[in-house]
mmCIF file as Biopython writes it, N, C-alpha, C and O atoms, coordinates in Angstrom:
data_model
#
loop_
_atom_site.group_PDB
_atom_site.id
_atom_site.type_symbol
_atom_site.label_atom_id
_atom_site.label_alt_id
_atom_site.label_comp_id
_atom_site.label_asym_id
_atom_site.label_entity_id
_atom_site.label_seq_id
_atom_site.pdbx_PDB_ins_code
_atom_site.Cartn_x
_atom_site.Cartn_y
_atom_site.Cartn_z
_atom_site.occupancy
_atom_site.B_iso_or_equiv
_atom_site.auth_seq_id
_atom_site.auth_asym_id
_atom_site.pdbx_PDB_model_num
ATOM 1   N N  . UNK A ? 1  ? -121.901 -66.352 -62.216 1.0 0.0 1  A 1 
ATOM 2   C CA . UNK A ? 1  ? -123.115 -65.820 -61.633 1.0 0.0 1  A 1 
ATOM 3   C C  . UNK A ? 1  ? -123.418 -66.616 -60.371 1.0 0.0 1  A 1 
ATOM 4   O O  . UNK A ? 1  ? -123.252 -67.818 -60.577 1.0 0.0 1  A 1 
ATOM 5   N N  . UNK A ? 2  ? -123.780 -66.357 -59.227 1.0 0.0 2  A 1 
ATOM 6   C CA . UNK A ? 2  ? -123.921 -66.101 -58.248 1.0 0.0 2  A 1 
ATOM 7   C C  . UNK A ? 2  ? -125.665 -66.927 -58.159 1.0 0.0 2  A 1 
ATOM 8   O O  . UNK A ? 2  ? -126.449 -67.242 -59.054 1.0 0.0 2  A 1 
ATOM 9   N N  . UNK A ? 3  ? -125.723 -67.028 -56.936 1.0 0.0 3  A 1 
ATOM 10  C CA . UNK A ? 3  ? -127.363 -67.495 -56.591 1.0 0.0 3  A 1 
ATOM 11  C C  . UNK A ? 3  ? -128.120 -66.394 -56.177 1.0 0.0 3  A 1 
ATOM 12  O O  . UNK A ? 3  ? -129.326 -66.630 -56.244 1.0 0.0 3  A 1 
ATOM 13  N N  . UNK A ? 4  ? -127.776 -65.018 -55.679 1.0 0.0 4  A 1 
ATOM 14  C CA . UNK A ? 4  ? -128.154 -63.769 -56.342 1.0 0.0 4  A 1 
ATOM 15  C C  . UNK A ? 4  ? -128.519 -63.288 -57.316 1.0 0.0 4  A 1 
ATOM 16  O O  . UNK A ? 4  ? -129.579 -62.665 -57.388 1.0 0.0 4  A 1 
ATOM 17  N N  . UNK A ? 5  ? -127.676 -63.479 -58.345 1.0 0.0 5  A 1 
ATOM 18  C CA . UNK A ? 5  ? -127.888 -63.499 -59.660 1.0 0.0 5  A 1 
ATOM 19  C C  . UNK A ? 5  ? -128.632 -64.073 -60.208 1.0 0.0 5  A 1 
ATOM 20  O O  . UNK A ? 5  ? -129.462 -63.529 -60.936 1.0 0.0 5  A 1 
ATOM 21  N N  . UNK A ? 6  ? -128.552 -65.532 -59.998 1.0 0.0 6  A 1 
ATOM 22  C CA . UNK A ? 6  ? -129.899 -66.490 -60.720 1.0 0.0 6  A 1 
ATOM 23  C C  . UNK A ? 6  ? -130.989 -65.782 -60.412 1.0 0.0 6  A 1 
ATOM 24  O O  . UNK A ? 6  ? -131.737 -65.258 -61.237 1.0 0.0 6  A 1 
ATOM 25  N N  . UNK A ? 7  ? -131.199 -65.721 -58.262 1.0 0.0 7  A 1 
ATOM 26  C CA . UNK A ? 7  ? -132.665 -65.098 -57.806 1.0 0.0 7  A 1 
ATOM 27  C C  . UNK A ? 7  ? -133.012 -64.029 -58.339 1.0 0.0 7  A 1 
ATOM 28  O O  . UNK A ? 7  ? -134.225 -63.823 -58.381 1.0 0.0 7  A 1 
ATOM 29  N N  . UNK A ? 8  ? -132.151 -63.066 -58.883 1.0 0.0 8  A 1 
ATOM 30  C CA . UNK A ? 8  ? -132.568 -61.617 -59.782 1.0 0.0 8  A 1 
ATOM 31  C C  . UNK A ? 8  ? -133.271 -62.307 -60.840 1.0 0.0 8  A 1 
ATOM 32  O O  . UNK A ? 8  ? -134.496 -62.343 -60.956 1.0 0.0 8  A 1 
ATOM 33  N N  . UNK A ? 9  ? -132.245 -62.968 -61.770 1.0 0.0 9  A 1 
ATOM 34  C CA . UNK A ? 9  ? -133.384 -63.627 -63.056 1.0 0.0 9  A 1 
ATOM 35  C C  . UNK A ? 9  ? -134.652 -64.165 -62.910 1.0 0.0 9  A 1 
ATOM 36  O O  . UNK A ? 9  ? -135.593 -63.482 -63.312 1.0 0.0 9  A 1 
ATOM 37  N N  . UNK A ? 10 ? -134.897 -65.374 -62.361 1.0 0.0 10 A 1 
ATOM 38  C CA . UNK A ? 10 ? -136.014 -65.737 -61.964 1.0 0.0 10 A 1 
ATOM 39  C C  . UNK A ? 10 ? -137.028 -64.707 -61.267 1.0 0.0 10 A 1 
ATOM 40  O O  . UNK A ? 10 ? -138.140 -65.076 -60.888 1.0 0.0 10 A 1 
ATOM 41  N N  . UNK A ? 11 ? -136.708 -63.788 -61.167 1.0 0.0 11 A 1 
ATOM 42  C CA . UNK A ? 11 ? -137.391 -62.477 -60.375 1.0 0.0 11 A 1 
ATOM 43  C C  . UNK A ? 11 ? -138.543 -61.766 -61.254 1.0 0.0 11 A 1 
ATOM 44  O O  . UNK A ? 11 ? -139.764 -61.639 -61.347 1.0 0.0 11 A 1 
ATOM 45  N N  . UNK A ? 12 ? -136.991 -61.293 -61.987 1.0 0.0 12 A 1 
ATOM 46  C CA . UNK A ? 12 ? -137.548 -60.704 -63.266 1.0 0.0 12 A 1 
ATOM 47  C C  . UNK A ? 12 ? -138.322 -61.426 -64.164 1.0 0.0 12 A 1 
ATOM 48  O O  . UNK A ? 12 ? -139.347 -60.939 -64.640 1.0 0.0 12 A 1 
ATOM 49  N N  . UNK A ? 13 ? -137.856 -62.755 -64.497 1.0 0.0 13 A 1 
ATOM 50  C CA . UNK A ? 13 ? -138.833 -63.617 -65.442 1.0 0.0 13 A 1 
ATOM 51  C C  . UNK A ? 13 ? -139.993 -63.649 -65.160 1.0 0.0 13 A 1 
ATOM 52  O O  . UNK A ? 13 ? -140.780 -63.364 -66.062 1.0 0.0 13 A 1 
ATOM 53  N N  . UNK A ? 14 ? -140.666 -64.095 -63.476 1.0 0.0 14 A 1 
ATOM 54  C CA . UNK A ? 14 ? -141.415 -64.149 -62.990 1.0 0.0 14 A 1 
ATOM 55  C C  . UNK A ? 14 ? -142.587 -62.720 -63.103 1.0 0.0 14 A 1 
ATOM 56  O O  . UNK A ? 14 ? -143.810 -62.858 -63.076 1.0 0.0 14 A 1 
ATOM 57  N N  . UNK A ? 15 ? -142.061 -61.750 -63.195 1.0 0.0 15 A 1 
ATOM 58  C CA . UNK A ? 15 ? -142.505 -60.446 -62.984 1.0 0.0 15 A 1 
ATOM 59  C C  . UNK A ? 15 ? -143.040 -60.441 -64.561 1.0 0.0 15 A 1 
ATOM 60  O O  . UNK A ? 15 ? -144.152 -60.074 -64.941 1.0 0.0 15 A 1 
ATOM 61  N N  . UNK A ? 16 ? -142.307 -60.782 -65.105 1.0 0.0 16 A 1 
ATOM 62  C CA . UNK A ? 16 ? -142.938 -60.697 -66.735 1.0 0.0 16 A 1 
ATOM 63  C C  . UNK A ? 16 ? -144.397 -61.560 -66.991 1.0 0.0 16 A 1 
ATOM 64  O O  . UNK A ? 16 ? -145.462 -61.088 -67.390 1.0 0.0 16 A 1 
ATOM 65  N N  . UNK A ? 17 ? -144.199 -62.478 -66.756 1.0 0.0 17 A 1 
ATOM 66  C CA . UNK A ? 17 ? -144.747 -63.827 -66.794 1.0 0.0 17 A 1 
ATOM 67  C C  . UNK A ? 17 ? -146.347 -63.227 -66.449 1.0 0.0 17 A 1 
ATOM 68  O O  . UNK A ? 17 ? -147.368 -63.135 -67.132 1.0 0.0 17 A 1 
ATOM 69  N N  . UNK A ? 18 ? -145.986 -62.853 -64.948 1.0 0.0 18 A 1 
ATOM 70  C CA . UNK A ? 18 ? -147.136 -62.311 -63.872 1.0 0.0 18 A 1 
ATOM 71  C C  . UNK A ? 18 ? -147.843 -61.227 -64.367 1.0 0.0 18 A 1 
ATOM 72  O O  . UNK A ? 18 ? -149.043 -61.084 -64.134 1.0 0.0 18 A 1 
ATOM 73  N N  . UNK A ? 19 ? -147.085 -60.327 -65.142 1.0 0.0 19 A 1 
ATOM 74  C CA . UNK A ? 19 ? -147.272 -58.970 -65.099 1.0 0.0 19 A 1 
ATOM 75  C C  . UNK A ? 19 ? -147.528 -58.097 -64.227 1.0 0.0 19 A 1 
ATOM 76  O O  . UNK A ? 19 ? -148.166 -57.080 -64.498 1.0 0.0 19 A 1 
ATOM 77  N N  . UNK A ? 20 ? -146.964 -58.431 -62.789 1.0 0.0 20 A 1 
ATOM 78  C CA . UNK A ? 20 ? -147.053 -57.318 -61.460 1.0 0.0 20 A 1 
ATOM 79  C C  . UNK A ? 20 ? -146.097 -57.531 -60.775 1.0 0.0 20 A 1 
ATOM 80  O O  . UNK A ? 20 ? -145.936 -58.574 -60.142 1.0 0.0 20 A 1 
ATOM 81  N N  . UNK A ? 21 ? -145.344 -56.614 -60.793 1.0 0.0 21 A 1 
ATOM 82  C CA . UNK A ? 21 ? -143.993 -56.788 -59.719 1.0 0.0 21 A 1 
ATOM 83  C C  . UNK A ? 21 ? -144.363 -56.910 -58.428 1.0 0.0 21 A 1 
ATOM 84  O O  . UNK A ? 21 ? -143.924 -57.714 -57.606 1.0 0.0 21 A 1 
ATOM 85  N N  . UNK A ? 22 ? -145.456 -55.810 -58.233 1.0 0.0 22 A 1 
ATOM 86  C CA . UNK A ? 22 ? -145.638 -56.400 -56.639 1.0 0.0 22 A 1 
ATOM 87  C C  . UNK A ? 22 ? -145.999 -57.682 -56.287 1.0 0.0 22 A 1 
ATOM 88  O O  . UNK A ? 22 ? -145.301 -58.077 -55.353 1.0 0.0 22 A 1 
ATOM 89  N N  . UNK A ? 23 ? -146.804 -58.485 -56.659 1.0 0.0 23 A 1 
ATOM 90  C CA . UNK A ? 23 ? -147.233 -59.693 -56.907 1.0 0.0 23 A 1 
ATOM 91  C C  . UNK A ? 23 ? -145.792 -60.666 -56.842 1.0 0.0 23 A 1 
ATOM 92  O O  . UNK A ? 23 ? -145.465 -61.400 -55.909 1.0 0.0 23 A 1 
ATOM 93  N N  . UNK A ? 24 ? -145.153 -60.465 -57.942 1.0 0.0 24 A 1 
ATOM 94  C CA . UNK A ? 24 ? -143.907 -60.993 -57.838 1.0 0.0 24 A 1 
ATOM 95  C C  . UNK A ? 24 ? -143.041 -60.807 -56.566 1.0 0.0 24 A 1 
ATOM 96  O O  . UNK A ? 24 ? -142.469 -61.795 -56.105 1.0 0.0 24 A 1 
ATOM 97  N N  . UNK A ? 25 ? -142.930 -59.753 -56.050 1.0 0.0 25 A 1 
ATOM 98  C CA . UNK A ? 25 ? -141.786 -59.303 -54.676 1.0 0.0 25 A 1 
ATOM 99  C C  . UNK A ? 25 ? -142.969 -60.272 -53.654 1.0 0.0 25 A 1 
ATOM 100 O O  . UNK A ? 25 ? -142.348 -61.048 -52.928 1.0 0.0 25 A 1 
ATOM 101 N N  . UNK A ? 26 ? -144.078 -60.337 -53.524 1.0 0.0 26 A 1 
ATOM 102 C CA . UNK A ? 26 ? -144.483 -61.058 -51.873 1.0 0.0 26 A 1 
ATOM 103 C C  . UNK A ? 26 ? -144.444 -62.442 -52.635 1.0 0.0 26 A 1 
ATOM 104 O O  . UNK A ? 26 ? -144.580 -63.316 -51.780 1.0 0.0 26 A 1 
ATOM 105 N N  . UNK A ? 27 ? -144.336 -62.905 -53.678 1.0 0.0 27 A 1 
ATOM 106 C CA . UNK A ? 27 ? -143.910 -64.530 -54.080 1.0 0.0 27 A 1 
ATOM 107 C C  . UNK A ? 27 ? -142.323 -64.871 -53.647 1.0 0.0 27 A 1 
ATOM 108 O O  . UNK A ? 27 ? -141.859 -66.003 -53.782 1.0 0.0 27 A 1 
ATOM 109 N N  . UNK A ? 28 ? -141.514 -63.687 -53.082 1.0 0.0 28 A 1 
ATOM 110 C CA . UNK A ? 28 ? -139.988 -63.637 -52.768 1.0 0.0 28 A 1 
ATOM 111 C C  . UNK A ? 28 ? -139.835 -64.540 -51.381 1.0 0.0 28 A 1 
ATOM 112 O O  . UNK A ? 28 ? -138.787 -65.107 -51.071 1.0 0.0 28 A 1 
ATOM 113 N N  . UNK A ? 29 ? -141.294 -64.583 -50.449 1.0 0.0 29 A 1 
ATOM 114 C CA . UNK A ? 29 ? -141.296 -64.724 -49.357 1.0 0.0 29 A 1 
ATOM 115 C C  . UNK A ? 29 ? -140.868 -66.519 -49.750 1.0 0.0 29 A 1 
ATOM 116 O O  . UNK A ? 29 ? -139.893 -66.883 -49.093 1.0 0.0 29 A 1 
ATOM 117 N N  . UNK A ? 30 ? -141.421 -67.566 -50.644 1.0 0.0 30 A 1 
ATOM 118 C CA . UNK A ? 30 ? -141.253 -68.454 -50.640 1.0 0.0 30 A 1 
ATOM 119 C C  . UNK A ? 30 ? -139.950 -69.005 -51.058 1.0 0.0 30 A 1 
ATOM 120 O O  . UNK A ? 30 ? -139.587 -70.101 -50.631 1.0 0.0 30 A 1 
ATOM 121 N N  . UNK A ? 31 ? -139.136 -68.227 -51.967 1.0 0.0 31 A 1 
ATOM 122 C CA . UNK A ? 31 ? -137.615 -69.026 -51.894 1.0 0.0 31 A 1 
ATOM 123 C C  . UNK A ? 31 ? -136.527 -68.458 -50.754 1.0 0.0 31 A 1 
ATOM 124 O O  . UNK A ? 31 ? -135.470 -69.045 -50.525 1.0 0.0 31 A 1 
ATOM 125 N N  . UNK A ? 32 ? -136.964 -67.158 -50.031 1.0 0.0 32 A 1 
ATOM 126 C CA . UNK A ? 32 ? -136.337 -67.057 -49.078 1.0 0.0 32 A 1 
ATOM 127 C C  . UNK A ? 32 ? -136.254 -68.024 -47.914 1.0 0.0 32 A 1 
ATOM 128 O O  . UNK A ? 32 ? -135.259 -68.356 -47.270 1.0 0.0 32 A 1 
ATOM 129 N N  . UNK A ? 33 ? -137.572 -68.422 -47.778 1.0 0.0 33 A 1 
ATOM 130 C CA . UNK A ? 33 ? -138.072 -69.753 -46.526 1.0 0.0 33 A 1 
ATOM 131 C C  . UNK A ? 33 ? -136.952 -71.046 -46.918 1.0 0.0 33 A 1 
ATOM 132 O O  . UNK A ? 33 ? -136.062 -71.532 -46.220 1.0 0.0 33 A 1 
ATOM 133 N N  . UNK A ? 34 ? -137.373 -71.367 -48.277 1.0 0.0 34 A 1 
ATOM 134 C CA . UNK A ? 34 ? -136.206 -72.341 -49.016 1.0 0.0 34 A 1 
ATOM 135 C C  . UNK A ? 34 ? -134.946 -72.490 -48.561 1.0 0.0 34 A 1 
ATOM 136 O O  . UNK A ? 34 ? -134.358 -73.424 -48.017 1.0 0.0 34 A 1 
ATOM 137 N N  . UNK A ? 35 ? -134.543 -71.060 -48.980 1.0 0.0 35 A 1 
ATOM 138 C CA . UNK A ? 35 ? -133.050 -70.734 -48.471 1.0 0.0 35 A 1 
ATOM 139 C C  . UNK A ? 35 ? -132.736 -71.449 -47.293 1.0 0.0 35 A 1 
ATOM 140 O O  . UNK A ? 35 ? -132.055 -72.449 -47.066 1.0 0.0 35 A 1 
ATOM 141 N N  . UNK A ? 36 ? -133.513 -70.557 -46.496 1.0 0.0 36 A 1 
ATOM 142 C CA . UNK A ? 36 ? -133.136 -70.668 -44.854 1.0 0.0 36 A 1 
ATOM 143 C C  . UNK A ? 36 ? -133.353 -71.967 -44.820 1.0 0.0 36 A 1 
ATOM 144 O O  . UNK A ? 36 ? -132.236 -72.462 -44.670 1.0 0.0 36 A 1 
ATOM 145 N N  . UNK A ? 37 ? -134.202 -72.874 -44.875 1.0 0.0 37 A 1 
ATOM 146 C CA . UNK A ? 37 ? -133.928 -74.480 -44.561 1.0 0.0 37 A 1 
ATOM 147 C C  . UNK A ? 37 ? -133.213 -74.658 -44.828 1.0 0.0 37 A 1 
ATOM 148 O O  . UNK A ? 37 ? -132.427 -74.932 -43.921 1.0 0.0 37 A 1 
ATOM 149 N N  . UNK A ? 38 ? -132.532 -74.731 -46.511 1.0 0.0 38 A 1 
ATOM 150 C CA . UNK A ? 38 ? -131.262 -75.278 -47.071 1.0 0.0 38 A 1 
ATOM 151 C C  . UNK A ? 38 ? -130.230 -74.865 -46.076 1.0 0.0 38 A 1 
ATOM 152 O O  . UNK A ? 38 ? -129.522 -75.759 -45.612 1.0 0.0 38 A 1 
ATOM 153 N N  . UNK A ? 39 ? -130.027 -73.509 -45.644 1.0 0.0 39 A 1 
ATOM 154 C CA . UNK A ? 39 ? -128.811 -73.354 -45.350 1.0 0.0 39 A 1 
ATOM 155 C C  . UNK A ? 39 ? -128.925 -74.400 -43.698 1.0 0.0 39 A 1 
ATOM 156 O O  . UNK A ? 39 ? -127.893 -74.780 -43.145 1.0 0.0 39 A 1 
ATOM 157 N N  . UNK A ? 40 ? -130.096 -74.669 -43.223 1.0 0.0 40 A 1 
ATOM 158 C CA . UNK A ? 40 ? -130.316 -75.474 -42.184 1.0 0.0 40 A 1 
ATOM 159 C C  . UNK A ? 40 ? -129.948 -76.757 -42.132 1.0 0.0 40 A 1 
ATOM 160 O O  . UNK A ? 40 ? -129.553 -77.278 -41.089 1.0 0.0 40 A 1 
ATOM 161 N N  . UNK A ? 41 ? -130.063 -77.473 -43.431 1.0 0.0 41 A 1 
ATOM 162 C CA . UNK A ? 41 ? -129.908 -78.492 -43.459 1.0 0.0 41 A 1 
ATOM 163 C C  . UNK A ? 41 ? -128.430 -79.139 -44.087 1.0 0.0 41 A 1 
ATOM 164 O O  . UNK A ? 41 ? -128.062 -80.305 -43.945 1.0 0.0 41 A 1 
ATOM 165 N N  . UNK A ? 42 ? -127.765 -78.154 -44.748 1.0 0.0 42 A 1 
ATOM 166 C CA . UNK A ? 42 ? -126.263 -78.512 -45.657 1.0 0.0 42 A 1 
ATOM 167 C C  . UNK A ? 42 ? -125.503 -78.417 -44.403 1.0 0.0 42 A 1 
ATOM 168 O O  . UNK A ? 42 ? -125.616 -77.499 -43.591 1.0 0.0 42 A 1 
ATOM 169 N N  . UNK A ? 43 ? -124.615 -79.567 -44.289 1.0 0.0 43 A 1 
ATOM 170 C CA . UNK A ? 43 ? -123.410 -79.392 -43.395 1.0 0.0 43 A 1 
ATOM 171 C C  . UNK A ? 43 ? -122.169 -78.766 -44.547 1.0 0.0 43 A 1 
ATOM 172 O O  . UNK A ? 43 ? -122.144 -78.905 -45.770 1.0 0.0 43 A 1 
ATOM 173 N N  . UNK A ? 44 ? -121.304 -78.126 -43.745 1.0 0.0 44 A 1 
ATOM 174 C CA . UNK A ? 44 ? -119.908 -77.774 -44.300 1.0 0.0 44 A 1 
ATOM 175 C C  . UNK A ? 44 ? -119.563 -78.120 -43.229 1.0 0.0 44 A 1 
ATOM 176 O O  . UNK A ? 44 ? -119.996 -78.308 -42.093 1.0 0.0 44 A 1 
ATOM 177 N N  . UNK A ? 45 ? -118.233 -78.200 -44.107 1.0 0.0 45 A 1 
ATOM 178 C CA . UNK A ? 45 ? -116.650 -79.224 -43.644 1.0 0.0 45 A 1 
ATOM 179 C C  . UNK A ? 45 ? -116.890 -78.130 -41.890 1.0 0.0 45 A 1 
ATOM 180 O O  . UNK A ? 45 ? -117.538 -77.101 -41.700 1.0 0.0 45 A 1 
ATOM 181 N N  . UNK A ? 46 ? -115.946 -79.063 -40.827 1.0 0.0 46 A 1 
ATOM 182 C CA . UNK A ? 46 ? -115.470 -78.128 -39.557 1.0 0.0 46 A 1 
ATOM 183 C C  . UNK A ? 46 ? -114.641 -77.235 -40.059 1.0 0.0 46 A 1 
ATOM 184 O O  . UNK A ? 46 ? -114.959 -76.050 -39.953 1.0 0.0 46 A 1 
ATOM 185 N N  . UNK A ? 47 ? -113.356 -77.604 -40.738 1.0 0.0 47 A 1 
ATOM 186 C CA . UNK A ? 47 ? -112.413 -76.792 -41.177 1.0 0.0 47 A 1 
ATOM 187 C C  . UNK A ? 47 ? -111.977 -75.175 -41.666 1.0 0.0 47 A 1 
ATOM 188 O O  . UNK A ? 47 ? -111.093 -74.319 -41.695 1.0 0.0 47 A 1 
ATOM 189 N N  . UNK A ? 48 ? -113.852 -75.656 -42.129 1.0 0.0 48 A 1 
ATOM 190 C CA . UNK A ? 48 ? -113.993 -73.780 -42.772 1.0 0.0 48 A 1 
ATOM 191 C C  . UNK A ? 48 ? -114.497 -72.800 -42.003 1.0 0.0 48 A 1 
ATOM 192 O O  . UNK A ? 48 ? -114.569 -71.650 -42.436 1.0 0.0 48 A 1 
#
C-alpha cells in the first residue's frame, strides 16, 4: 500500500469519526500542505 492508500484510509476513518465527508474533504487541505513541504524538504540521490 502506497501513501495514497494510507491517505484514502485516514480519509475515510476521519469521515466516520466526523460524521461529514464534506467536513472531512476541506480537512484534505492540511496534509496536502504537509506533502508539499516534505517533498520540499527530502533530498534524493542526483543519480535518480
Amino acid at each position: 500500500m502506497g501513501a495514497g492508500g494510507i491517505g484514502a484510509a485516514v480519509i475515510e476513518w476521519t469521515a466516520d469519526l466526523i460524521g461529514s465527508l464534506s467536513d472531512t474533504m476541506f480537512l484534505l487541505i492540511i496534509p496536502t500542505i504537509l506533502c508539499l513541504i516534505l517533498a520540499l524538504l527530502v533530498r534524493h540521490p542526483a543519480g535518480n
